[in-house]
N, CA, C and O atoms as a GROMACS GRO file, in nm:
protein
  392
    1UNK      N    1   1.510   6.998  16.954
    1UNK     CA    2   1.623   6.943  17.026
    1UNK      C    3   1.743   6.935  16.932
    1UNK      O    4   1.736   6.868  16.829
    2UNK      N    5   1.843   6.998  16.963
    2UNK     CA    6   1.986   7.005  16.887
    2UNK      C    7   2.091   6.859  16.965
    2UNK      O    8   2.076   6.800  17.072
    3UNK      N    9   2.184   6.844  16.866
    3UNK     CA   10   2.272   6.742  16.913
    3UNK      C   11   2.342   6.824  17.022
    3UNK      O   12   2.359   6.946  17.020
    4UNK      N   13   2.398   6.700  17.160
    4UNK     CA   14   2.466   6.834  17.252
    4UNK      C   15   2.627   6.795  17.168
    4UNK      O   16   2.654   6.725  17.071
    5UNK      N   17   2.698   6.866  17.245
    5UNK     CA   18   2.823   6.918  17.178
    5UNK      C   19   2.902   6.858  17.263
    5UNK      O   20   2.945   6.914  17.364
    6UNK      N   21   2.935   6.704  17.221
    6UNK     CA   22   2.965   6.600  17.336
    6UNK      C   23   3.095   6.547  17.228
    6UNK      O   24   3.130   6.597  17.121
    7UNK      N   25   3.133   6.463  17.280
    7UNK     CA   26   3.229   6.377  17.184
    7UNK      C   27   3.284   6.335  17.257
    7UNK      O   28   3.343   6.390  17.349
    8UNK      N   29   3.274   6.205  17.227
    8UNK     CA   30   3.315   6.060  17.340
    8UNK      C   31   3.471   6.012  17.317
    8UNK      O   32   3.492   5.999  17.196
    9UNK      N   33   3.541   5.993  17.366
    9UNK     CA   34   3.684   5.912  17.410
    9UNK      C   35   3.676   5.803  17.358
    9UNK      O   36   3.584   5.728  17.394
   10UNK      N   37   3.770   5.762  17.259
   10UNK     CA   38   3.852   5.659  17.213
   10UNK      C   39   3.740   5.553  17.129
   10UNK      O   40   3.712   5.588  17.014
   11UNK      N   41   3.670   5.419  17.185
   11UNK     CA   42   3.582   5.393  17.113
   11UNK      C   43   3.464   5.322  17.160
   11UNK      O   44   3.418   5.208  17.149
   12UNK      N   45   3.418   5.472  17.239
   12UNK     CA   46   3.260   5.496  17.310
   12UNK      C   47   3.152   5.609  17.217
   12UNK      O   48   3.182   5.726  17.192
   13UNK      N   49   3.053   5.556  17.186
   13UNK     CA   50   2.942   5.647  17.107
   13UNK      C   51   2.895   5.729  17.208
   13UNK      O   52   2.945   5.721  17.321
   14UNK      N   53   2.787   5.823  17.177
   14UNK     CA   54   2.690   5.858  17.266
   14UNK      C   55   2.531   5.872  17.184
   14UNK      O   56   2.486   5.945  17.096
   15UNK      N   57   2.478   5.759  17.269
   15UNK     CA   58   2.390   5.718  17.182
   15UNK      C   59   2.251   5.756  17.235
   15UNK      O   60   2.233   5.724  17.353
   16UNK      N   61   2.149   5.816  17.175
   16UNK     CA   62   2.002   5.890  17.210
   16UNK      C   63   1.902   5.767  17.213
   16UNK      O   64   1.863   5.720  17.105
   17UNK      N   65   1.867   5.724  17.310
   17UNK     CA   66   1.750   5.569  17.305
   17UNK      C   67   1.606   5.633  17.220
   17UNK      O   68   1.549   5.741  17.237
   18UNK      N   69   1.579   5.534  17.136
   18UNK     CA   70   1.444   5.582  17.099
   18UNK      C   71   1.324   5.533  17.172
   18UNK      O   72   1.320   5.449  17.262
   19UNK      N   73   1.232   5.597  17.118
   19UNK     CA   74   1.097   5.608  17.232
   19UNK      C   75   1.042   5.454  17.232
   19UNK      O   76   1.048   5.395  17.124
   20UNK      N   77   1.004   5.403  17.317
   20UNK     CA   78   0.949   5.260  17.276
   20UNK      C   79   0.789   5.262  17.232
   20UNK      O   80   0.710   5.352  17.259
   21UNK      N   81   0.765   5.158  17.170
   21UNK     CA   82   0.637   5.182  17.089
   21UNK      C   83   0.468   5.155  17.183
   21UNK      O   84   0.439   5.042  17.222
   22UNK      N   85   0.394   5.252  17.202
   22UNK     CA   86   0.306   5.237  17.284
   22UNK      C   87   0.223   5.142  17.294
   22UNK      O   88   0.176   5.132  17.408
   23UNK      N   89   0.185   5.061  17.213
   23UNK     CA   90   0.095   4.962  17.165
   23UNK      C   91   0.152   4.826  17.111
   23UNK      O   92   0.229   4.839  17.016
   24UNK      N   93   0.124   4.680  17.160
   24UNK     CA   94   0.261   4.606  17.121
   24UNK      C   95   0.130   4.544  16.990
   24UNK      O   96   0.040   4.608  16.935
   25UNK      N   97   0.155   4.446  16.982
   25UNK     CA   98   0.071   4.349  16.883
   25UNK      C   99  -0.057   4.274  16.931
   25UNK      O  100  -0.030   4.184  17.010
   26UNK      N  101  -0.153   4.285  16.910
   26UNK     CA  102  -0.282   4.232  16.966
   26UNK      C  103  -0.347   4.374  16.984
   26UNK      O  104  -0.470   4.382  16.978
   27UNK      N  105  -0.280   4.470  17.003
   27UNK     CA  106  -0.348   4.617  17.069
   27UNK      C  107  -0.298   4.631  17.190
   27UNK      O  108  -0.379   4.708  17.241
   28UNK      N  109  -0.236   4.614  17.253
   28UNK     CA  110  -0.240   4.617  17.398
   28UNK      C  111  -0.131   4.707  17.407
   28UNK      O  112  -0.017   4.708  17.360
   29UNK      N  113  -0.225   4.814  17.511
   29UNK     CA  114  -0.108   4.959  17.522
   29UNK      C  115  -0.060   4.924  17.682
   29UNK      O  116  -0.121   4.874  17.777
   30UNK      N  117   0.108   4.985  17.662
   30UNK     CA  118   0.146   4.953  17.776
   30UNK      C  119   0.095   5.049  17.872
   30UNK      O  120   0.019   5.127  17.813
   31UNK      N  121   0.110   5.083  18.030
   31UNK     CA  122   0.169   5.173  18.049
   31UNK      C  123   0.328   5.175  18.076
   31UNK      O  124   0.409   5.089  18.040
   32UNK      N  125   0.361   5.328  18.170
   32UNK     CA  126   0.488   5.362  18.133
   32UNK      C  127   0.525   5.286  18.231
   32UNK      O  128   0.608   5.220  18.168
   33UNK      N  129   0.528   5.236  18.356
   33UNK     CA  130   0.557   5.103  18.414
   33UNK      C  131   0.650   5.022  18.380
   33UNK      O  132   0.772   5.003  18.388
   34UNK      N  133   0.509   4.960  18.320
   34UNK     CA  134   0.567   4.836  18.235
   34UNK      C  135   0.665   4.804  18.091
   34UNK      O  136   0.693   4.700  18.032
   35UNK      N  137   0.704   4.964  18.066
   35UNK     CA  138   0.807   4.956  17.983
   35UNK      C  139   0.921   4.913  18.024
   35UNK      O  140   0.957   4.924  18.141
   36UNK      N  141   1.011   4.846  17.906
   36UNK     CA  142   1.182   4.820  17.932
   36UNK      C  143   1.214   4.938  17.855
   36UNK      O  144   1.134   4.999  17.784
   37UNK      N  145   1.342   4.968  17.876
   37UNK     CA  146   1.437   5.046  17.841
   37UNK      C  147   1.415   5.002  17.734
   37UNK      O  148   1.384   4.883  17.725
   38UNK      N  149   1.425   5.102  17.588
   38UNK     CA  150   1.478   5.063  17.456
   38UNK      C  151   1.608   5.024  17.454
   38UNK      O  152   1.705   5.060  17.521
   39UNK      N  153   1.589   4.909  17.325
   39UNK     CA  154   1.740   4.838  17.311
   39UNK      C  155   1.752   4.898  17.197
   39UNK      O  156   1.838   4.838  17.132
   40UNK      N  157   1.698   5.011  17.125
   40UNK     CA  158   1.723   5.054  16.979
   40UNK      C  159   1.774   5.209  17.017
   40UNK      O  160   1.736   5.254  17.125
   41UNK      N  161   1.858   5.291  16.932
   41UNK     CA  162   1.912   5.416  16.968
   41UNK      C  163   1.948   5.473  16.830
   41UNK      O  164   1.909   5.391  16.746
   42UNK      N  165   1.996   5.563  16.779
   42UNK     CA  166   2.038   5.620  16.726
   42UNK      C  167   2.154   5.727  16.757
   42UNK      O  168   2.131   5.836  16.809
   43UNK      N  169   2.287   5.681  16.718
   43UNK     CA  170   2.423   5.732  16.744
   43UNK      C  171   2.407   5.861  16.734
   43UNK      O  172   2.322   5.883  16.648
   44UNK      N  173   2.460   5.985  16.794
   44UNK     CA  174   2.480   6.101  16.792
   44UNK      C  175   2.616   6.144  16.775
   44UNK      O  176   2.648   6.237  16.702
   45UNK      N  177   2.720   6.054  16.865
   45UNK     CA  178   2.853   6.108  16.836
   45UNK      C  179   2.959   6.006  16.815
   45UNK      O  180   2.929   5.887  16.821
   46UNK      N  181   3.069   6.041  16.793
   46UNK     CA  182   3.110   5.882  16.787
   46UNK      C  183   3.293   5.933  16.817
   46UNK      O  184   3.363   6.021  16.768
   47UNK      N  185   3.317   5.834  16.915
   47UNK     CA  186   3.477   5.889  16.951
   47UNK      C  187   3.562   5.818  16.823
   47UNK      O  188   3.517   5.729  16.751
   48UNK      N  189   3.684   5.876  16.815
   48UNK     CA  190   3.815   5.816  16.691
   48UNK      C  191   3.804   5.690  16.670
   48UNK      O  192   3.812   5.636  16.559
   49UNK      N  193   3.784   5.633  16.784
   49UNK     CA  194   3.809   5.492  16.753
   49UNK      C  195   3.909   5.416  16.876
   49UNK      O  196   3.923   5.480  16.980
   50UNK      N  197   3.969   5.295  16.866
   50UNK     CA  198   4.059   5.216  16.931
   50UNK      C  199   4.206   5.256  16.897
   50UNK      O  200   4.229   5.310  16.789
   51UNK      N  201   4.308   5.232  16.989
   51UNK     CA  202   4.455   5.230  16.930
   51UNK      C  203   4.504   5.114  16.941
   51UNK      O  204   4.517   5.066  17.054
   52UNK      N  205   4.539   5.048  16.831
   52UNK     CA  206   4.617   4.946  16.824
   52UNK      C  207   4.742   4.966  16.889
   52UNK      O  208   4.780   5.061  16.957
   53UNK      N  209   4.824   4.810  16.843
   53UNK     CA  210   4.950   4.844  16.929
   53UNK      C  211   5.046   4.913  16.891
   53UNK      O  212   5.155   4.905  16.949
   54UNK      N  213   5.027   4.991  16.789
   54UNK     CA  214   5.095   5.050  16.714
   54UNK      C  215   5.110   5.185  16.800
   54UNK      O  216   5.215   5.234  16.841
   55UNK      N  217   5.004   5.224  16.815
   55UNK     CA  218   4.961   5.368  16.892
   55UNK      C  219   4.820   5.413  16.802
   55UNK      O  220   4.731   5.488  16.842
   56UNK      N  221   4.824   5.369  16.719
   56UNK     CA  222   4.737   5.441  16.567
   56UNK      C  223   4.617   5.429  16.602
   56UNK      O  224   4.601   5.357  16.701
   57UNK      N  225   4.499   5.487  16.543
   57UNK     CA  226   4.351   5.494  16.573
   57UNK      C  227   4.314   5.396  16.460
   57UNK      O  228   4.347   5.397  16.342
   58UNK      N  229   4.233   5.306  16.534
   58UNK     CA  230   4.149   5.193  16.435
   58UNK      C  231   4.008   5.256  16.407
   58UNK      O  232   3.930   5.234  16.500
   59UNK      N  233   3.956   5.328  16.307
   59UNK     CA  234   3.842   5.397  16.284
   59UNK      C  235   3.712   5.322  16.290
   59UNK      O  236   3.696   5.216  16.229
   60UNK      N  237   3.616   5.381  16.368
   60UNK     CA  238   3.499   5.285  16.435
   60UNK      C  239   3.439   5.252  16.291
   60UNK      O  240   3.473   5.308  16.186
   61UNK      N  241   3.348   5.157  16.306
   61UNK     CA  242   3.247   5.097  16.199
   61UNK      C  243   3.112   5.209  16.191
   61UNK      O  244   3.066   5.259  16.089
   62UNK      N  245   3.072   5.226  16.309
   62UNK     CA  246   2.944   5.291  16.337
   62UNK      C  247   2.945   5.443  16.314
   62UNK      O  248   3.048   5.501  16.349
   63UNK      N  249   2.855   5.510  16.265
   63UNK     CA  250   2.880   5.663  16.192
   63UNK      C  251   2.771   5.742  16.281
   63UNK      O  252   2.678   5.667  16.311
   64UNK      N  253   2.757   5.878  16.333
   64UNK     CA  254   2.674   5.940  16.340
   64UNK      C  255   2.533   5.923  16.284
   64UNK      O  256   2.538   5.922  16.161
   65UNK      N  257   2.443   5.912  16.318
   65UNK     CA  258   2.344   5.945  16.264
   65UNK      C  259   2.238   5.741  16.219
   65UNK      O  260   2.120   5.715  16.193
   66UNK      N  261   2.322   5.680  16.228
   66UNK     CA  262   2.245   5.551  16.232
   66UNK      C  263   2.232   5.490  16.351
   66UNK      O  264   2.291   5.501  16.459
   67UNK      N  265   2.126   5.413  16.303
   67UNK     CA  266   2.046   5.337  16.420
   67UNK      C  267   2.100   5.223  16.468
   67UNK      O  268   2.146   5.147  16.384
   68UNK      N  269   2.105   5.193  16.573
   68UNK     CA  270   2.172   5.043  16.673
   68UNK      C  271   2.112   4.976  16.696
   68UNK      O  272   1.997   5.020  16.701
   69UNK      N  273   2.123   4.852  16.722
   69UNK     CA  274   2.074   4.783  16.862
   69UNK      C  275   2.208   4.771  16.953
   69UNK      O  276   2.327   4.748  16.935
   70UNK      N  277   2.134   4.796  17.048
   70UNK     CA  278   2.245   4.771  17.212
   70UNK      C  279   2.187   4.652  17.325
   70UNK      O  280   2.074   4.606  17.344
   71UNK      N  281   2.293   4.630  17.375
   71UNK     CA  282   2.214   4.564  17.473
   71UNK      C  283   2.165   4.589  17.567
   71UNK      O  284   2.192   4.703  17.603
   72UNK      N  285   2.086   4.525  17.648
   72UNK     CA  286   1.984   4.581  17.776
   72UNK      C  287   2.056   4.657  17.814
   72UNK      O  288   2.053   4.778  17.793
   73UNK      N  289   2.152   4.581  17.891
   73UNK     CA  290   2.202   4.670  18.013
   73UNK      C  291   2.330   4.720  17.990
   73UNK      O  292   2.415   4.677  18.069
   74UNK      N  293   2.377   4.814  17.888
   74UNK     CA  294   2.477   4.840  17.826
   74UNK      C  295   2.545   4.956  17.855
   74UNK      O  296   2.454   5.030  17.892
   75UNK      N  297   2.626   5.006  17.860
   75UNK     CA  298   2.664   5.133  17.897
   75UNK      C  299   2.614   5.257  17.968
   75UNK      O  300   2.500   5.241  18.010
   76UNK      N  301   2.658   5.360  17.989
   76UNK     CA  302   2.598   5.441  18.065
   76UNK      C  303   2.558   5.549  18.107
   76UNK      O  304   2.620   5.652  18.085
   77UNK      N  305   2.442   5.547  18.178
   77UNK     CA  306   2.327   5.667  18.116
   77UNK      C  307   2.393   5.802  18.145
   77UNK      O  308   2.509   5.822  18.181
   78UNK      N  309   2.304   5.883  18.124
   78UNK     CA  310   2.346   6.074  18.121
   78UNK      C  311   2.266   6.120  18.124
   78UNK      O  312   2.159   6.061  18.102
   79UNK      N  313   2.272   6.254  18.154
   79UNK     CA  314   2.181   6.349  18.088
   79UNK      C  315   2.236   6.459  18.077
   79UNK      O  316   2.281   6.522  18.172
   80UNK      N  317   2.240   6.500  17.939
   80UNK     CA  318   2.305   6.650  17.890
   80UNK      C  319   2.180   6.725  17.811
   80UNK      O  320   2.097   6.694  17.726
   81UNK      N  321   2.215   6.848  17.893
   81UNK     CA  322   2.074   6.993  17.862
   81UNK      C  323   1.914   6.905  17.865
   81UNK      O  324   1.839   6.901  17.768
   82UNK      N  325   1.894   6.855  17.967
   82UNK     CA  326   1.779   6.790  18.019
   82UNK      C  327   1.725   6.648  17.917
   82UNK      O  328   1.608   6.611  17.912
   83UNK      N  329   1.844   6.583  17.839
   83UNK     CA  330   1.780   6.468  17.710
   83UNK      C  331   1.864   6.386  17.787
   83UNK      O  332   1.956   6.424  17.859
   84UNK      N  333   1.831   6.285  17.768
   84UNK     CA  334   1.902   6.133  17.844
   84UNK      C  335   1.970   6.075  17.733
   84UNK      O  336   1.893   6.068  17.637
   85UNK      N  337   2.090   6.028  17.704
   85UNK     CA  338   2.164   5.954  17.652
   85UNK      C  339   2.228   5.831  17.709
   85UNK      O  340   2.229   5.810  17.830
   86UNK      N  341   2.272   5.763  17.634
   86UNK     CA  342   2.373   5.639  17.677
   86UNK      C  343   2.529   5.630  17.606
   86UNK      O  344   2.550   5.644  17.486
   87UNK      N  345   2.610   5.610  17.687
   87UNK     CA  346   2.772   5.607  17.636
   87UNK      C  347   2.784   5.483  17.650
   87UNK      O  348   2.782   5.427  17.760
   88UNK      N  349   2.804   5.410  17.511
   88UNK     CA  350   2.871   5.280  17.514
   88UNK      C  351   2.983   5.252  17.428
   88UNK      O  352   3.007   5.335  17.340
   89UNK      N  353   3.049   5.157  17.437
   89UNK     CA  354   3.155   5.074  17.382
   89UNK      C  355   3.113   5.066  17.225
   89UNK      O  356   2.996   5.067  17.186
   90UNK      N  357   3.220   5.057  17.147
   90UNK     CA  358   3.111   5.003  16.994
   90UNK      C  359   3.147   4.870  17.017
   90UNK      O  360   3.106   4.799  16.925
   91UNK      N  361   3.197   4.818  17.088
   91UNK     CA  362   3.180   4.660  17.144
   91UNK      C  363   2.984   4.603  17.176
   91UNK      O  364   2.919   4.501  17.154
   92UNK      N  365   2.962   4.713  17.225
   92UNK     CA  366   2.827   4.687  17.310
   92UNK      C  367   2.710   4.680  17.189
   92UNK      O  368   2.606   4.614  17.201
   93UNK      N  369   2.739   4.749  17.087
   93UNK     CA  370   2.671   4.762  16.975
   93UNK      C  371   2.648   4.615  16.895
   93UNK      O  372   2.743   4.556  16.845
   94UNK      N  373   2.494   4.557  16.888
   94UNK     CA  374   2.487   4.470  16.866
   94UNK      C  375   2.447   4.451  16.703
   94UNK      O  376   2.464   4.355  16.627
   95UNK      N  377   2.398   4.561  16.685
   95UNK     CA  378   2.401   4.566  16.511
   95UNK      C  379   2.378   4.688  16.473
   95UNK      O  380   2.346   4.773  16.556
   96UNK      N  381   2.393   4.723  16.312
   96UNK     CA  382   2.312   4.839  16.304
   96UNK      C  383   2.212   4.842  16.251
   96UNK      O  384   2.218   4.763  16.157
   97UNK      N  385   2.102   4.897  16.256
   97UNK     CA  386   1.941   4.882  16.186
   97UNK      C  387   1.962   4.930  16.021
   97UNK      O  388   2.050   5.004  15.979
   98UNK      N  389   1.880   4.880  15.964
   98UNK     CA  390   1.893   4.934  15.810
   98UNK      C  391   1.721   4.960  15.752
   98UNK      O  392   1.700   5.000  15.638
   0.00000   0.00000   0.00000
């Protein structure tokens, strides 16, 4: 799977959800049901940024290629060349993973 050739407007990511983990603690495997949406992703693209009132681009915090948390119900879904993504705000971005 290649990155698609996307690039988001002003200061919206487009962010790839990662897989959620099959087995939680105790052992107990879900099924696919009973999964939530991952709240963890990894950025793929990342628009300029915000314009102040200046006109000028305020350059985002968040970079290609690192990991997020987002929130549940956060921005919104896609699908480009059959992979599902999410476009959010870097507002919506609740941290980045390290």
């Amino acid at each position: 799977m290649s990155d698609p050739k996307v690039r988001p407007l002003f200061d919206r990511l487009l962010v790839k959800r990662m897989e959620p983990r099959e087995v939680v603690k105790g052992g107990i495997v879900l099924p696919d049901t009973a999964k939530e949406k991952p709240l963890e992703g990894k950025v793929v693209s990342v628009g300029p940024g915000k314009r102040n009132e200046d006109g000028e681009f305020i350059k985002p915090v968040v970079k290609p290629g690192e990991k997020v948390l987002i929130g549940k119900y956060s921005g919104t879904e896609v699908v480009i060349d059959d992979d599902e993504y999410v476009i959010i705000r870097e507002d919506d971005v609740l941290a980045i993973l390290e």
